[in-house]
PDB file with SEQRES, HELIX, SHEET and CRYST1 records, atoms N, CA, C and O in Angstrom:
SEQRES   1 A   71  UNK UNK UNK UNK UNK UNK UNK UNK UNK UNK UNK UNK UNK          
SEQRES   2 A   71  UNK UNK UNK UNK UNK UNK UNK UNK UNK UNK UNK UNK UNK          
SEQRES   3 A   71  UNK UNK UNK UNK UNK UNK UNK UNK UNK UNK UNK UNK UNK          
SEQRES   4 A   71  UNK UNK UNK UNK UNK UNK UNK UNK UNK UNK UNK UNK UNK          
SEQRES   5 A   71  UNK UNK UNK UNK UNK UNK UNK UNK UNK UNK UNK UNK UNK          
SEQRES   6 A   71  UNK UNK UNK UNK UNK UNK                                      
HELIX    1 AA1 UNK A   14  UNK A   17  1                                   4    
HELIX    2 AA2 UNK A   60  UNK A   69  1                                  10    
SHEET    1 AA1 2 UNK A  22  UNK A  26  0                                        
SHEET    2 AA1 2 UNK A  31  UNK A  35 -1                                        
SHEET    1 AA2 2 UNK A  38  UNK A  42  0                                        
SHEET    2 AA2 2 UNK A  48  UNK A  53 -1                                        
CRYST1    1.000    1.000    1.000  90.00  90.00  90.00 P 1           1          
ATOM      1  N   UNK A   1      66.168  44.189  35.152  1.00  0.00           N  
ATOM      2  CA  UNK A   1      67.521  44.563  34.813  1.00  0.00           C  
ATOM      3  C   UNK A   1      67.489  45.375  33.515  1.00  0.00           C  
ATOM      4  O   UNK A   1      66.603  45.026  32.735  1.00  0.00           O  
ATOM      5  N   UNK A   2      68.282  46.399  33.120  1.00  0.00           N  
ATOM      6  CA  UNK A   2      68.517  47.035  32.150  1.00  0.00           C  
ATOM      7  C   UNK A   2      70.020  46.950  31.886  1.00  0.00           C  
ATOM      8  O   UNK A   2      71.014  47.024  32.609  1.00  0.00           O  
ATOM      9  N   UNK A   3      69.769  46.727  30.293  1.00  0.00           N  
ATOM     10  CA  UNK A   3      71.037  46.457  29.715  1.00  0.00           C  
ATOM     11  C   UNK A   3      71.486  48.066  28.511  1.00  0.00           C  
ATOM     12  O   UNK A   3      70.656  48.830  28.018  1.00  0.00           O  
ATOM     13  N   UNK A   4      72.493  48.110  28.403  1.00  0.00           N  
ATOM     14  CA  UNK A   4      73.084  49.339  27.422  1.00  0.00           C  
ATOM     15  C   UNK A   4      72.555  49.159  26.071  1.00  0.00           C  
ATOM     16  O   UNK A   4      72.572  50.056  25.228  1.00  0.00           O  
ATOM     17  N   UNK A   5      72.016  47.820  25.849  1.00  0.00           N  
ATOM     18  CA  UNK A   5      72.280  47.239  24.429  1.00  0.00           C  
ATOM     19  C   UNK A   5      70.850  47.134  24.013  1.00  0.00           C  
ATOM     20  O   UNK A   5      69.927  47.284  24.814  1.00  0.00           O  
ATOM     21  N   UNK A   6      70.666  46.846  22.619  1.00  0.00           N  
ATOM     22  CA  UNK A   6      69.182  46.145  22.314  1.00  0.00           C  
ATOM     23  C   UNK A   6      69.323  44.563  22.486  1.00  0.00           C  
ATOM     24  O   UNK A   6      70.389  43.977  22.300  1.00  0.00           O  
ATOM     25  N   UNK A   7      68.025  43.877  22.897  1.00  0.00           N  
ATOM     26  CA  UNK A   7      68.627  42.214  22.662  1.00  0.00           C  
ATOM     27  C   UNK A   7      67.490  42.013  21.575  1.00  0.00           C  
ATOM     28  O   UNK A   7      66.438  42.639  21.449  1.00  0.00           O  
ATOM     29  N   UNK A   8      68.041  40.872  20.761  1.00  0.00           N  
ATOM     30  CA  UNK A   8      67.321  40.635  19.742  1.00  0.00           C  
ATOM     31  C   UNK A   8      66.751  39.111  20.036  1.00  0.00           C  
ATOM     32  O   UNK A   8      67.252  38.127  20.579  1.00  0.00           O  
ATOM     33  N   UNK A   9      65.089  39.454  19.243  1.00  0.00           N  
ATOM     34  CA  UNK A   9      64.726  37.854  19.189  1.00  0.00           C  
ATOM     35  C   UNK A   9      64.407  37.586  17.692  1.00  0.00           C  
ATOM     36  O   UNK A   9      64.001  38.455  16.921  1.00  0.00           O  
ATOM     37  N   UNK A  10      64.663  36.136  17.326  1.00  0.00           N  
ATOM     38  CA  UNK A  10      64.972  36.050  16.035  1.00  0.00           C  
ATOM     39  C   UNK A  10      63.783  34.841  15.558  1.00  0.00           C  
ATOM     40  O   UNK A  10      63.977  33.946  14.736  1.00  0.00           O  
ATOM     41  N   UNK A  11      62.691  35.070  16.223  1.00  0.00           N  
ATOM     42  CA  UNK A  11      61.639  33.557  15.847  1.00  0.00           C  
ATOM     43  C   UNK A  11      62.023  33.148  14.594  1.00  0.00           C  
ATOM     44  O   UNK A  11      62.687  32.115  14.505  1.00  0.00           O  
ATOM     45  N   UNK A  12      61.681  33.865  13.457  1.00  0.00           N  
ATOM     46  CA  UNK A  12      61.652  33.365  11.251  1.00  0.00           C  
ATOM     47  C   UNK A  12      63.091  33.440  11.267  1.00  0.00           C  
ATOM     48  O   UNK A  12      63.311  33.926  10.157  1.00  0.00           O  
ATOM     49  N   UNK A  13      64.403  33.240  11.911  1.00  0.00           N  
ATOM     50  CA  UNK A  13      65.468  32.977  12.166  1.00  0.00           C  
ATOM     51  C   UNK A  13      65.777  33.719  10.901  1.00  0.00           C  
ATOM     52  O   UNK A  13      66.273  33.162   9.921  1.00  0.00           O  
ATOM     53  N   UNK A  14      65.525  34.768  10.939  1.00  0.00           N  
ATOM     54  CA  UNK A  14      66.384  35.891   9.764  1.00  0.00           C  
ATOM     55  C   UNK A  14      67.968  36.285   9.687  1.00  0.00           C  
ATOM     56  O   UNK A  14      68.948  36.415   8.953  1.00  0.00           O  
ATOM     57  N   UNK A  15      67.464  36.373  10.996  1.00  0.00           N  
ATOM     58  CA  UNK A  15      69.715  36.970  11.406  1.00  0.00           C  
ATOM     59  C   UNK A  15      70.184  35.898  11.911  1.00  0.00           C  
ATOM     60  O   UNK A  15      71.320  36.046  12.363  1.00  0.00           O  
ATOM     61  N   UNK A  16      69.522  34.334  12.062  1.00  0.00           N  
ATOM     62  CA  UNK A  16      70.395  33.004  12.229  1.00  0.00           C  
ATOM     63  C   UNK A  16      70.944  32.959  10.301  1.00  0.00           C  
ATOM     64  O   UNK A  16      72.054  32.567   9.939  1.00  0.00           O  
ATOM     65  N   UNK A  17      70.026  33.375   9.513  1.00  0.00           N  
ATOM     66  CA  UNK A  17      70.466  32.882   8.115  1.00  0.00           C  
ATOM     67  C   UNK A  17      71.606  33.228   7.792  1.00  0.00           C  
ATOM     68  O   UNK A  17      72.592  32.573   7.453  1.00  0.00           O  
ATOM     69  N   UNK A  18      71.361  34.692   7.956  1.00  0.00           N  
ATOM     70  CA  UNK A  18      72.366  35.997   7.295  1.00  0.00           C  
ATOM     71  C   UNK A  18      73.418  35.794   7.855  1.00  0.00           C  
ATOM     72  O   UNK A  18      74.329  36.477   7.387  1.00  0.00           O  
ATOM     73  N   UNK A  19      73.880  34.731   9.182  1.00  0.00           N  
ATOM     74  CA  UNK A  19      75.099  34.702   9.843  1.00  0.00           C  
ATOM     75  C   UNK A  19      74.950  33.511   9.133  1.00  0.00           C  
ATOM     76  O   UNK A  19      75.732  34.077   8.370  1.00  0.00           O  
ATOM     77  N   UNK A  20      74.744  32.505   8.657  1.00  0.00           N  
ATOM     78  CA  UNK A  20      74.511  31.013   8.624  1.00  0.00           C  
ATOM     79  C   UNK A  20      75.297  30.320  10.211  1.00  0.00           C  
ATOM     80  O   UNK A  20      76.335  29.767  10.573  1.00  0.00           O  
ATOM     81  N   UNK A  21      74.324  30.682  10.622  1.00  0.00           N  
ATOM     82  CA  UNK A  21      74.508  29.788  12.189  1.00  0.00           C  
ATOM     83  C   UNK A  21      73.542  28.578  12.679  1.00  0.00           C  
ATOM     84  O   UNK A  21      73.813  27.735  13.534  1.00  0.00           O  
ATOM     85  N   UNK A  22      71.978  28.741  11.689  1.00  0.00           N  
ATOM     86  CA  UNK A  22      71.041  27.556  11.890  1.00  0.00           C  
ATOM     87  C   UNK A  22      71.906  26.078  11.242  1.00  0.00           C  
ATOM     88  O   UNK A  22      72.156  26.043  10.037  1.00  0.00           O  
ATOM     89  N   UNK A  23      72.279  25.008  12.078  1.00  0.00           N  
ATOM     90  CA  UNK A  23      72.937  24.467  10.959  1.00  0.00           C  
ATOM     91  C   UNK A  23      72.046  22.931  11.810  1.00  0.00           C  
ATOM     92  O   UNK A  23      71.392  23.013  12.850  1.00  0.00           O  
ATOM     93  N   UNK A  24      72.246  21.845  11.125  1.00  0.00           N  
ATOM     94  CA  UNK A  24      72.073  20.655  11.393  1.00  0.00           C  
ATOM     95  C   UNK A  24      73.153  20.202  12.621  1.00  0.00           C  
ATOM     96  O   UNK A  24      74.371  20.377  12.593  1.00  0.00           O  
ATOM     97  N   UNK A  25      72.398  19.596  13.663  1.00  0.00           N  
ATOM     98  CA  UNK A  25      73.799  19.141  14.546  1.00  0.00           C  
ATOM     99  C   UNK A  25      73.036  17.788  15.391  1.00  0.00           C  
ATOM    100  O   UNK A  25      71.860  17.460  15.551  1.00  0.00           O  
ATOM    101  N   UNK A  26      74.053  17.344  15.727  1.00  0.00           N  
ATOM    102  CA  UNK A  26      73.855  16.039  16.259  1.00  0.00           C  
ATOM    103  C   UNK A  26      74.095  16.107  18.449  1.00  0.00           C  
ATOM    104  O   UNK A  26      74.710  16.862  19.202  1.00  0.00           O  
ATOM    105  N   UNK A  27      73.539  15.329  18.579  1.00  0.00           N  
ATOM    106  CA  UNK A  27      73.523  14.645  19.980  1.00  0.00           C  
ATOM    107  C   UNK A  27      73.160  13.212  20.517  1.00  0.00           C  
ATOM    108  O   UNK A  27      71.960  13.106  20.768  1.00  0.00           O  
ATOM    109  N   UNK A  28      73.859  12.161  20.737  1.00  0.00           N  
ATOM    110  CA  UNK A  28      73.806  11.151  21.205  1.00  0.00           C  
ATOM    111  C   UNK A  28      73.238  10.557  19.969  1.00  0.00           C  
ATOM    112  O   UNK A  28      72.168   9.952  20.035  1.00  0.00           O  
ATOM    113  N   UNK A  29      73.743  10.659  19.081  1.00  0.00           N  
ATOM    114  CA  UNK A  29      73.257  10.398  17.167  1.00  0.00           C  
ATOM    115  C   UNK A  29      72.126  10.329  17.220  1.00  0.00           C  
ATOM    116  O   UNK A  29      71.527   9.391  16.695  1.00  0.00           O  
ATOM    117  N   UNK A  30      71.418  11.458  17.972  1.00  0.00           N  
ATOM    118  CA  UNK A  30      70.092  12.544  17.190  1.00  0.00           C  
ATOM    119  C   UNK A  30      70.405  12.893  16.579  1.00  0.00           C  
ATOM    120  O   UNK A  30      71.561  13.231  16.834  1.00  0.00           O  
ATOM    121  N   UNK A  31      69.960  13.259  15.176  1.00  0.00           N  
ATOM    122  CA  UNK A  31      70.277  14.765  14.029  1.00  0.00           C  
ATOM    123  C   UNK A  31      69.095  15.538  14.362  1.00  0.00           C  
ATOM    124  O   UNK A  31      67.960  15.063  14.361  1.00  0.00           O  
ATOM    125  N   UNK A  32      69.476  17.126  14.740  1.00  0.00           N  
ATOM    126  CA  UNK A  32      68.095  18.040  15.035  1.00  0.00           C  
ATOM    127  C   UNK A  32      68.958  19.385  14.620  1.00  0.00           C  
ATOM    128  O   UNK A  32      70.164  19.581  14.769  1.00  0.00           O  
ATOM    129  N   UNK A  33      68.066  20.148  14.117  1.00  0.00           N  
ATOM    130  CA  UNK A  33      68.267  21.668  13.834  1.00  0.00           C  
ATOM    131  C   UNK A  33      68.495  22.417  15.361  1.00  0.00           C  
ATOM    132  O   UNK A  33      67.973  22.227  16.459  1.00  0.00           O  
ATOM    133  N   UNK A  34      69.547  23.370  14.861  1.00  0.00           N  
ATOM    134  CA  UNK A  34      69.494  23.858  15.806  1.00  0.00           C  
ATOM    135  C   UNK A  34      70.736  25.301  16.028  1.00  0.00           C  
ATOM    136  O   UNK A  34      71.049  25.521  14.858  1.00  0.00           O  
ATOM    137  N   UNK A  35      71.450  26.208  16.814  1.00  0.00           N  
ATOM    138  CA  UNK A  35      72.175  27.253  16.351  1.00  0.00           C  
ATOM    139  C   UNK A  35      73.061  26.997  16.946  1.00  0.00           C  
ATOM    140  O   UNK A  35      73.033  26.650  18.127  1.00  0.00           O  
ATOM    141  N   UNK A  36      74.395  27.155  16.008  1.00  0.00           N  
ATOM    142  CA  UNK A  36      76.043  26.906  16.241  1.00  0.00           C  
ATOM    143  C   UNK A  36      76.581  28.055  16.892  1.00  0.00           C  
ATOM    144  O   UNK A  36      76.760  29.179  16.423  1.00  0.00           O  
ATOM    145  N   UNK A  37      76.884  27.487  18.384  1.00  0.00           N  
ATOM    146  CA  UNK A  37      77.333  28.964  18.885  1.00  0.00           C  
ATOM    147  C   UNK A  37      78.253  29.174  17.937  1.00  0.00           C  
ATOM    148  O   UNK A  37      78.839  28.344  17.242  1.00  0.00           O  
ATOM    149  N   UNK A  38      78.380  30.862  17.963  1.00  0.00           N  
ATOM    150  CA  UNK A  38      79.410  31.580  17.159  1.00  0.00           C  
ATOM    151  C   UNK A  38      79.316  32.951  17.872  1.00  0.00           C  
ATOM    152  O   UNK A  38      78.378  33.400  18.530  1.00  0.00           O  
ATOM    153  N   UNK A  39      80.456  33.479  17.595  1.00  0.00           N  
ATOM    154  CA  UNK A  39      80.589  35.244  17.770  1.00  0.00           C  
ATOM    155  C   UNK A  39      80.975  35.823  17.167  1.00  0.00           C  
ATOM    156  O   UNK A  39      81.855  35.420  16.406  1.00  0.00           O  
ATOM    157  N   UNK A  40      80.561  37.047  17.158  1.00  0.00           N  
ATOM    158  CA  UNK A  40      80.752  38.193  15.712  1.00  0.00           C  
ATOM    159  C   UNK A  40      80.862  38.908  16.135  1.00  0.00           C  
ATOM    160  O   UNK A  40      79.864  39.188  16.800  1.00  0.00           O  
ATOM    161  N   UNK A  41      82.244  40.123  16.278  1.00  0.00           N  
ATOM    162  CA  UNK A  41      82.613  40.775  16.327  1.00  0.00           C  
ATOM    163  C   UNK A  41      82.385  42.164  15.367  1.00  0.00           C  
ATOM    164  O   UNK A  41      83.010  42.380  14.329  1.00  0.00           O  
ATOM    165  N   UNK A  42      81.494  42.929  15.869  1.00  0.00           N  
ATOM    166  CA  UNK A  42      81.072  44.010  14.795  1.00  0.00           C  
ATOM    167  C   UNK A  42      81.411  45.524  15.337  1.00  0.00           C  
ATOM    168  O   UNK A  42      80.938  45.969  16.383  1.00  0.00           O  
ATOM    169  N   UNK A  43      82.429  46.358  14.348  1.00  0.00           N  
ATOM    170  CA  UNK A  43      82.639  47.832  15.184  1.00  0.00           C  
ATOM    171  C   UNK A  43      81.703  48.687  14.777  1.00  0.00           C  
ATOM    172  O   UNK A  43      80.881  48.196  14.002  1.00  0.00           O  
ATOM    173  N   UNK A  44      81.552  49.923  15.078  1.00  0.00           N  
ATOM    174  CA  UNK A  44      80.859  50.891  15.493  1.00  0.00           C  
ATOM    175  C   UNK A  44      80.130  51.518  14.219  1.00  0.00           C  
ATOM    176  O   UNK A  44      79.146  52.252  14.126  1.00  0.00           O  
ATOM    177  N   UNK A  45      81.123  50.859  13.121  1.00  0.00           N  
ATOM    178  CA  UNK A  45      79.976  51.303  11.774  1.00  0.00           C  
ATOM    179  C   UNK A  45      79.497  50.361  11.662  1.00  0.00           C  
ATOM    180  O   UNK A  45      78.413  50.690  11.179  1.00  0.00           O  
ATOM    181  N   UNK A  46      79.488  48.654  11.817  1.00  0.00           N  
ATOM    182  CA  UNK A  46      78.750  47.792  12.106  1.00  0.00           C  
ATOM    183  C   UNK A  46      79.326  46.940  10.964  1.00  0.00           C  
ATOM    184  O   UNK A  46      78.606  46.108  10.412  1.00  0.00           O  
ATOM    185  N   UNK A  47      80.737  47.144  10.558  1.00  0.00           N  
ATOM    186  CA  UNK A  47      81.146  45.669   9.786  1.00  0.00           C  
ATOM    187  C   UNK A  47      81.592  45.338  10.867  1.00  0.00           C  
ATOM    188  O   UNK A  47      81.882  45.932  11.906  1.00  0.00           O  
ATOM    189  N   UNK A  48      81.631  43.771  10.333  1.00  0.00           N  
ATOM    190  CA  UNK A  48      81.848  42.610  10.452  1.00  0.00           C  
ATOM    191  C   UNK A  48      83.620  42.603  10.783  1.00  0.00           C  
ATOM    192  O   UNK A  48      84.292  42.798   9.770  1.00  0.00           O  
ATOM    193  N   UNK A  49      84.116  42.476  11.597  1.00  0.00           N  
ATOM    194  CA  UNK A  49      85.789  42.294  12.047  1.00  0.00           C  
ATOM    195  C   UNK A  49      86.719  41.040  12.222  1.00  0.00           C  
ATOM    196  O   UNK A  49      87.901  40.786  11.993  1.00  0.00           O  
ATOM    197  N   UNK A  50      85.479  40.280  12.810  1.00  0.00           N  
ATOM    198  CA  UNK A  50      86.028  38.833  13.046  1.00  0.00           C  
ATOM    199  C   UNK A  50      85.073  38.037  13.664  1.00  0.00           C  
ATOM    200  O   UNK A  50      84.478  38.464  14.653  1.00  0.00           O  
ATOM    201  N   UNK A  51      84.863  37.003  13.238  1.00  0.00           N  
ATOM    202  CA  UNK A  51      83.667  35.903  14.048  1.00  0.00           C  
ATOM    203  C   UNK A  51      84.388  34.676  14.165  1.00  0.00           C  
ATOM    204  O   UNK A  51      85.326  34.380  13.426  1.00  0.00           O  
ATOM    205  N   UNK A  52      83.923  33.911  15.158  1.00  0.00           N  
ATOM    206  CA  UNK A  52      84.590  32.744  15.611  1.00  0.00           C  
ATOM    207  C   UNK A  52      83.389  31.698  15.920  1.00  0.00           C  
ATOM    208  O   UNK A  52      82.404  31.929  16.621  1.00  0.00           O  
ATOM    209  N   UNK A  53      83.779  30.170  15.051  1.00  0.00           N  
ATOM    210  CA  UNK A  53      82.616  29.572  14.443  1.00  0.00           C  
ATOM    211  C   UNK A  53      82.902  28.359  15.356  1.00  0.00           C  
ATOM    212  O   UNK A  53      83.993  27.945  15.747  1.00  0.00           O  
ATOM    213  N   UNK A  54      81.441  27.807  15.643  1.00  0.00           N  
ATOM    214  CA  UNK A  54      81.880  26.452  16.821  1.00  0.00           C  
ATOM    215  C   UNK A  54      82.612  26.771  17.900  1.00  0.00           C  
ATOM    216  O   UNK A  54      83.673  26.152  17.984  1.00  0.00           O  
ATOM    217  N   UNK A  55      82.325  27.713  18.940  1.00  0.00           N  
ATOM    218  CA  UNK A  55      83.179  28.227  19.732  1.00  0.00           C  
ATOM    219  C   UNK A  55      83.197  27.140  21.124  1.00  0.00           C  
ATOM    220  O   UNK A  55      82.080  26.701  21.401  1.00  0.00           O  
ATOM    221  N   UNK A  56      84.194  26.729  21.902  1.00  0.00           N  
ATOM    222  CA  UNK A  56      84.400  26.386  22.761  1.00  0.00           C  
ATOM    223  C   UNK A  56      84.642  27.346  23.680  1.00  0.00           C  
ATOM    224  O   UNK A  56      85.029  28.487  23.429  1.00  0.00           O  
ATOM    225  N   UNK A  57      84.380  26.817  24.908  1.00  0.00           N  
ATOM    226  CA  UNK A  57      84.686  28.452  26.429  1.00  0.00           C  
ATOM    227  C   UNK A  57      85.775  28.745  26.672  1.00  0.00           C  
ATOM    228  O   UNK A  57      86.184  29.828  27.089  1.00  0.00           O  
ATOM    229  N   UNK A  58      86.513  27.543  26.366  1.00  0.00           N  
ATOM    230  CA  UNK A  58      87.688  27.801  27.314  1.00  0.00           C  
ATOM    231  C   UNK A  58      89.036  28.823  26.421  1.00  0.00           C  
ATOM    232  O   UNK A  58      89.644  28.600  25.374  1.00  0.00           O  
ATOM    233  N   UNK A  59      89.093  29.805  27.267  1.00  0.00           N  
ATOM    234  CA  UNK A  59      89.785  31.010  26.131  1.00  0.00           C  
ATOM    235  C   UNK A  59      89.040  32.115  25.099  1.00  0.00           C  
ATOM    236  O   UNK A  59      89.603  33.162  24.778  1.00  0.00           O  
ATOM    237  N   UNK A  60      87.715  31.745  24.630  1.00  0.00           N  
ATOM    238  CA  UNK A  60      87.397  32.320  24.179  1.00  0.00           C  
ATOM    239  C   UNK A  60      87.138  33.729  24.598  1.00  0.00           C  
ATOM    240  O   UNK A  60      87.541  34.627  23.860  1.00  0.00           O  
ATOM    241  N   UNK A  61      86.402  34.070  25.892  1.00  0.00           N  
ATOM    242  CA  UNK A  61      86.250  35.676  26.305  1.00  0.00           C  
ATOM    243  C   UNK A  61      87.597  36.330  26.179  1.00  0.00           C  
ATOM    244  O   UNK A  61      87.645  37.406  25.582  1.00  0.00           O  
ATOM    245  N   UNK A  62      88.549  35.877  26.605  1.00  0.00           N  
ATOM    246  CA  UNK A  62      89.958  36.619  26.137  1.00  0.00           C  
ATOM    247  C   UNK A  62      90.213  36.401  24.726  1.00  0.00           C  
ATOM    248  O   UNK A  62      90.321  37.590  24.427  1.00  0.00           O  
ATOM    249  N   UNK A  63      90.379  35.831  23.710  1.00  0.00           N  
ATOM    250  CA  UNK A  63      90.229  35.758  22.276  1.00  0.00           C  
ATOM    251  C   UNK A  63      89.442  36.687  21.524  1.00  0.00           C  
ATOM    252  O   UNK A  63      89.655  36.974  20.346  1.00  0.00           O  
ATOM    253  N   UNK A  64      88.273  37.274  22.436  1.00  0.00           N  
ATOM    254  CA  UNK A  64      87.358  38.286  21.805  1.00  0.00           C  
ATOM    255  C   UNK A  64      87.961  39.693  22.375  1.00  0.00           C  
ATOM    256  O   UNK A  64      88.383  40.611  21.672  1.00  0.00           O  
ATOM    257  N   UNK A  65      87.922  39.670  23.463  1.00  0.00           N  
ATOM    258  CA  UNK A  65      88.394  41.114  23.889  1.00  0.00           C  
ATOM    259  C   UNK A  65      89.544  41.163  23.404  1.00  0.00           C  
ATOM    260  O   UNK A  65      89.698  42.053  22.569  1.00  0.00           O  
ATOM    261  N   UNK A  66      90.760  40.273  23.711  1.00  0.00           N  
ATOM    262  CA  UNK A  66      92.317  40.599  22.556  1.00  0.00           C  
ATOM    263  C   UNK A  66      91.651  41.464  21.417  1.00  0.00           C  
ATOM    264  O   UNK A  66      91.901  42.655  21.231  1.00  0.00           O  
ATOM    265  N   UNK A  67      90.825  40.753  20.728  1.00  0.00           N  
ATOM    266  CA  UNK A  67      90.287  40.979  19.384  1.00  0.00           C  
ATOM    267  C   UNK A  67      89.720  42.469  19.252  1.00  0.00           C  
ATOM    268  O   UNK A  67      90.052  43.321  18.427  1.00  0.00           O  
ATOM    269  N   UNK A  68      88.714  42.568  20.352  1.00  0.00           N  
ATOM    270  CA  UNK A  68      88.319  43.946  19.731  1.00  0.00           C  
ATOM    271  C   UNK A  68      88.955  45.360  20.888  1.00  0.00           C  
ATOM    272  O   UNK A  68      88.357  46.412  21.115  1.00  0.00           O  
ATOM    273  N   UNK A  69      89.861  45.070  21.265  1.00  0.00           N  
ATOM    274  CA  UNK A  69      90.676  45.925  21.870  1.00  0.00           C  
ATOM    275  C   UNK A  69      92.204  46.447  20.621  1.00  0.00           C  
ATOM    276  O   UNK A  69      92.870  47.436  20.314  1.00  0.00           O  
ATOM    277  N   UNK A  70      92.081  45.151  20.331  1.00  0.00           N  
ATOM    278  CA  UNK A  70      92.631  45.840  18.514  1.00  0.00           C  
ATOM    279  C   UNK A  70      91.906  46.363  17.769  1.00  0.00           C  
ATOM    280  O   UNK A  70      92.231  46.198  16.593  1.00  0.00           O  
ATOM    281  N   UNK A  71      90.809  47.093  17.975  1.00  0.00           N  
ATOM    282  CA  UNK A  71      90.173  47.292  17.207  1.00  0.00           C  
ATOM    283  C   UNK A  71      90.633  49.352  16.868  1.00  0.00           C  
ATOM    284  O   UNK A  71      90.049  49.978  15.983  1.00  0.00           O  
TER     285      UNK A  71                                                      
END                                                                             
């Protein structure tokens, strides 16, 4: 498959930092590292517009496109 986009891999979690998305999180009161979904909304000069932290599904794909259709 070919995509339009670049995809990024982030092993030394450089661009988990710079977003601070590596965060501590829990499961069945495990504590383990690990990445907070989030989305970041970035336009075409590449700031930053709007990100949405701890995201749940429900609503969100319409919450983003609302979002960057205002753009």
């Amino acid at each position: 498959m070919h995509y339009a986009f670049d995809l990024l891999s982030d092993p030394e979690r450089k661009v988990c930092a710079s977003y601070d998305v590596y965060k501590e999180k829990s499961m069945y009161g495990r504590k383990y590292m690990g990445i907070e979904r989030s989305t970041f909304l970035i336009d075409g000069k590449g700031i930053l517009r709007a990100e949405w932290r701890k995201v749940k599904v429900d609503g969100h794909a319409q919450a983003v496109l609302t979002a960057a259709k205002a753009l």
